[in-house]
N, C-alpha and C positions, 0 to 999 in steps of 0.2 A: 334631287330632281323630282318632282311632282309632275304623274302622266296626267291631266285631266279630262275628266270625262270617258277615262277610260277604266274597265272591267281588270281583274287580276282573280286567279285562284290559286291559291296556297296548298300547296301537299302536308297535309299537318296530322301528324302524329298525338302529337300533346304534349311533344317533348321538349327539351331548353333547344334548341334548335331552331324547329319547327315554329316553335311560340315567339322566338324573337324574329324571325322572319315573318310572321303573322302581322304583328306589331310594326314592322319594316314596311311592309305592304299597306295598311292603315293609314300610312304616316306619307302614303305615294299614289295610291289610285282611288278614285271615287267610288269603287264597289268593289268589296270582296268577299268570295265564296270563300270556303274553305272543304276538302274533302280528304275523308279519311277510309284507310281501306283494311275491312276486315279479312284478314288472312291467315286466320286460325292458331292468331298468336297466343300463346302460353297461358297468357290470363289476358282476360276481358276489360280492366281495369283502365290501357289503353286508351280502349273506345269509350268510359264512361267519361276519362278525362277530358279526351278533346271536344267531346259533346258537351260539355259543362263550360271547357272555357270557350269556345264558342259561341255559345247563348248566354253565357255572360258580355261576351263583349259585342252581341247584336252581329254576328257574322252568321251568314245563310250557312248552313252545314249539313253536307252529302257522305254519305258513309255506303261506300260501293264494296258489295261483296268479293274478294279473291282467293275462296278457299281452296283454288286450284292450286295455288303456289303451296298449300301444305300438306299437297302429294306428290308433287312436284319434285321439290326440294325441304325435304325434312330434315330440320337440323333445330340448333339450342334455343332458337326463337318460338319456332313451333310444336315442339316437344318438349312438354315439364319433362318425361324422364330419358332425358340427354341433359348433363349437366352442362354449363357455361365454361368456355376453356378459350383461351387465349391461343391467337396464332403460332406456330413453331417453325421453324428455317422457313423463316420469309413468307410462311403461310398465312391467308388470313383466316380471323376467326372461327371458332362452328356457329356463330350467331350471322353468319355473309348466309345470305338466302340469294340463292341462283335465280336470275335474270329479275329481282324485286320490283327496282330503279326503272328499268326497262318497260314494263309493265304498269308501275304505278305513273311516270311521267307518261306514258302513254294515252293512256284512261285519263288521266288530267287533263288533257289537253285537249281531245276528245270533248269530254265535257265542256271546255274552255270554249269550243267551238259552238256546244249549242247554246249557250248562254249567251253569244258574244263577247266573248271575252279574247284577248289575243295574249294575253300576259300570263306563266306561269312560273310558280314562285315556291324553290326547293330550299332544303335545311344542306344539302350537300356539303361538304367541305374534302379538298383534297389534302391539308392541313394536318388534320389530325384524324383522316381517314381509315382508320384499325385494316389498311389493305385492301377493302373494300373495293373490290376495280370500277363499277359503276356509280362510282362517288368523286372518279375523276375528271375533271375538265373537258379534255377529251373526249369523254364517253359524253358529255352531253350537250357539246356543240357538235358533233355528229349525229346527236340524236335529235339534236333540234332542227337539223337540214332533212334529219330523215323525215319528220314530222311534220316541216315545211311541205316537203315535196309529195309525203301523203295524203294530205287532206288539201295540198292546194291553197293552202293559204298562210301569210305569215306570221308567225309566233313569235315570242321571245321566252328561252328559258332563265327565267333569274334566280341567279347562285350569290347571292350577296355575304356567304360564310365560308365560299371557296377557299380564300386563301386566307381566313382567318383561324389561327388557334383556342383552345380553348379560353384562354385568357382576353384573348380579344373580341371573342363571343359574348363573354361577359359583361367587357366594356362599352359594346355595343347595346348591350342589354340596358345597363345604365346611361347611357346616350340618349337613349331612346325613353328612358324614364321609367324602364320595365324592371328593373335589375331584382327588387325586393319579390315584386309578382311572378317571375319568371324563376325564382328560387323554392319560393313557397307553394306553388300551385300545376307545375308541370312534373310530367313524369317520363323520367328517363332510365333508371332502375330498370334491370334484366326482369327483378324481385319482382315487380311489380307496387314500390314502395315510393306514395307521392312526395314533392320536397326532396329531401337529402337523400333517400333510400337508404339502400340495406348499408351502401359503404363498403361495400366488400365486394360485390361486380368490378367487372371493365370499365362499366360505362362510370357507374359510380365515383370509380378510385381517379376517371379522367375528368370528369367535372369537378370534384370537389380541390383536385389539384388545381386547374383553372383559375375556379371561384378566389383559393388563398392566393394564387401568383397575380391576380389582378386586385386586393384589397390590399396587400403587403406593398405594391408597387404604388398604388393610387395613396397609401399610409403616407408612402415616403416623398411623393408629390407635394403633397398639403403639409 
């Protein structure tokens, strides 16, 4: 479906995620912003990425302060020395930053409003969510009625990776014709390590599984 003539802002990180949702967006509304939100993360490397592929690809690009959330909630995203640890009895992560989602689709939206724009467009997945609770469905059709009913006007929040895994993020990615630039040039890496990273993270070890469970399957397609 093609909105026309209508505005869309992207919550964009710089991440595979993020960037294929970006590209999602592109491919659906006539204008799109994209913003990104500095939060005191680990390395700054982030924000040179999204900035970079954004004015590569001629997208307007806002980058909103939120160094609140890294007093807030300090934990392995906002702190080099807190190392990267994986959830334990049904915990999630130490890289879940308390009320993040909350606060960045907020401010998105926000924004969304001065621009005119009604459309806003997240990397979320309930799929392959590391536990995450504000990365569930749930949480952001609630929030989107919340959001409705505070500014009075209405929005739509678009989750187009909800219920996709990582393998079918990928497929998507190659759908969409992005598959090789979304490999080589986004940053998803805890490391801070663009492309493939460090390989030895979360996030790493869950994309790169991804990446081979959708080329071994697409192998044996063809």
């Amino acid at each position: 479906m093609r909105f026309h003539n209508e505005k869309a802002v992207v919550v964009f990180s710089g991440g595979q995620d993020s960037t294929t949702c970006l590209f999602w967006a592109l491919e659906r509304f006539e204008e799109v912003h994209a913003v990104t939100f500095d939060y005191g993360q680990r390395h700054n490397k982030e924000l040179d990425v999204a900035r970079a592929i954004a004015e590569e690809l001629g997208v307007v690009h806002k980058v909103m302060n939120m160094d609140l959330l890294n007093q807030l909630a300090p934990n392995a995203l906002t702190r080099d020395d807190i190392d990267v640890e994986e959830g334990k009895d049904g915990e999630p992560p130490n890289t879940f930053v308390e009320g993040r989602n909350l606060l960045f689709f907020s401010f998105a939206t926000i924004y969304a409003s001065q621009i005119g724009a009604k459309h806003v467009v997240t990397g979320v997945c309930e799929t392959d969510y590391s536990g995450y609770p504000d990365c569930r469905d749930m949480f952001v059709k609630s929030l989107n009625v919340s959001l409705n009913l505070a500014i009075d006007k209405e929005f739509v929040l678009h989750t187009p990776l909800m219920w996709l895994d990582k393998k079918e993020t990928w497929e998507l990615a190659d759908k969409l014709g992005k598959l090789s630039y979304i490999k080589n040039h986004t940053l998803t890496c805890y490391n801070g390590i663009v492309g493939d990273g460090c390989g030895e993270c979360p996030a790493c070890k869950l994309r790169q599984a991804g990446y081979e469970q959708y080329l071994n399957e697409k192998e044996r397609e063809e």
